[in-house]
C-alpha positions as a printed NumPy array, in Angstrom:
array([[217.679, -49.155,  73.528],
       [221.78 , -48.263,  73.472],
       [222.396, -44.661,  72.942],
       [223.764, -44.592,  69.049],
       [227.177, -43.879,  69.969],
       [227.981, -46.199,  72.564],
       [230.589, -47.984,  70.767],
       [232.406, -44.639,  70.369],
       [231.636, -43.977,  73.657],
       [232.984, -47.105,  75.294],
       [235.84 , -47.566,  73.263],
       [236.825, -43.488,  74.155],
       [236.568, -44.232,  77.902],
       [238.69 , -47.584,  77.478],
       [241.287, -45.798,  75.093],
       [241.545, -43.325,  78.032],
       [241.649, -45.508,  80.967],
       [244.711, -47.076,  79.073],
       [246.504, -43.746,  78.691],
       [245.851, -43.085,  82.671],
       [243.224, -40.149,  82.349],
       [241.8  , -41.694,  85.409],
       [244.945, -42.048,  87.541],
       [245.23 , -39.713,  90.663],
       [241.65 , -38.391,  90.664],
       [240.41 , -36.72 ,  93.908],
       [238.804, -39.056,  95.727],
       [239.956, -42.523,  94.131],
       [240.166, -45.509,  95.979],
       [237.693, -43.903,  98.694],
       [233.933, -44.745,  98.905],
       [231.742, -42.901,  97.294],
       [229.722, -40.114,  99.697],
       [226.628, -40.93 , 100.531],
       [223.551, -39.886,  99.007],
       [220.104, -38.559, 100.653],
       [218.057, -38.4  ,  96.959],
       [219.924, -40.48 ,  94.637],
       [216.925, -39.834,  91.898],
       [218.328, -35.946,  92.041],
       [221.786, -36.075,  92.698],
       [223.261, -34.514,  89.507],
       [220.875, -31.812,  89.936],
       [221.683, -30.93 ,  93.772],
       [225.424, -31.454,  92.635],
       [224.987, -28.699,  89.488],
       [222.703, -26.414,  92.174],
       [225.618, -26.718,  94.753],
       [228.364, -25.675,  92.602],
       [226.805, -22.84 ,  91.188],
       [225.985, -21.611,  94.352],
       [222.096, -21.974,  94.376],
       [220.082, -21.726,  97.634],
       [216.626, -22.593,  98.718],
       [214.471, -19.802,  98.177],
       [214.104, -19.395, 101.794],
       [217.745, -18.94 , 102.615],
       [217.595, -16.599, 100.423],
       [214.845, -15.071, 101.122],
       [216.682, -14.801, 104.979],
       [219.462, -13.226, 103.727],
       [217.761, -10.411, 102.186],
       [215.29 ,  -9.96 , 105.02 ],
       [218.769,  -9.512, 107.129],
       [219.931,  -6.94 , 104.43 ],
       [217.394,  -5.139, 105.084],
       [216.957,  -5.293, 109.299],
       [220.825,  -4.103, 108.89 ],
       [220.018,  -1.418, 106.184],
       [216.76 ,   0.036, 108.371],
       [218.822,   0.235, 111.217],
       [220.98 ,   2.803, 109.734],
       [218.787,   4.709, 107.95 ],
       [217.189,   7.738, 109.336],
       [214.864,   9.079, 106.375],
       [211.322,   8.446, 107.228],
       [210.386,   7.568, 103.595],
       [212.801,   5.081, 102.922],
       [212.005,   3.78 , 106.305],
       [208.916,   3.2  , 105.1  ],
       [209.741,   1.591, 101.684],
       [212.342,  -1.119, 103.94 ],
       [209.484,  -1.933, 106.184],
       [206.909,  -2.911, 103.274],
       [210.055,  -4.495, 101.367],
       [210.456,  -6.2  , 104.651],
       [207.096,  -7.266, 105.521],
       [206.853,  -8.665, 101.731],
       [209.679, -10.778, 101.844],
       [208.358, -12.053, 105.654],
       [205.088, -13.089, 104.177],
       [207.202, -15.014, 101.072],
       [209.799, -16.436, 103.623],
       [206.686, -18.047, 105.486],
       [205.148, -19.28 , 102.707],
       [208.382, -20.973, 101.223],
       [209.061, -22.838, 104.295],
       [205.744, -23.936, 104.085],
       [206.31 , -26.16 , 101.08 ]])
């Protein structure tokens, strides 16, 4: 079944084409890139751009934050606090790259 509005829709994209919307766009005229998971490719692309991670990349870059933090820190009790925070987010950082 046709989307209700594709008449709109077609006729909006042919009224533009005429009027050159789609002159000079980055990339035109070159292949498009190739694509590992075509089924998600809009999502990845929307993830990407807003500068989402995996969980265990990020997960590695606070366990980093907080190797660099413990090194300078000389109280005992936050000491302490980093290297539960840090054995937490080792334990989640294994388990994520399990999946």
């Amino acid at each position: 079944m046709d989307h209700p509005l594709i008449d709109l829709i077609n006729a909006k994209i042919r009224a533009a084409e005429a009027e050159g919307a789609f002159d000079d766009l980055p990339g035109a005229g070159k292949p498009l890139p190739t694509c590992d998971d075509p089924e998600n490719a809009v999502l990845t692309r929307i993830l990407k751009d807003n500068g989402a991670v995996p969980e265990a990349v990020s997960l590695s870059r606070n366990l980093a934050r907080l190797r660099a933090e413990l090194l300078e820190t000389a109280d005992r009790t936050r000491r302490r606090t980093l290297l539960q925070d840090m054995a937490m987010l080792e334990t989640r950082l294994e388990i994520a790259r399990r999946r």
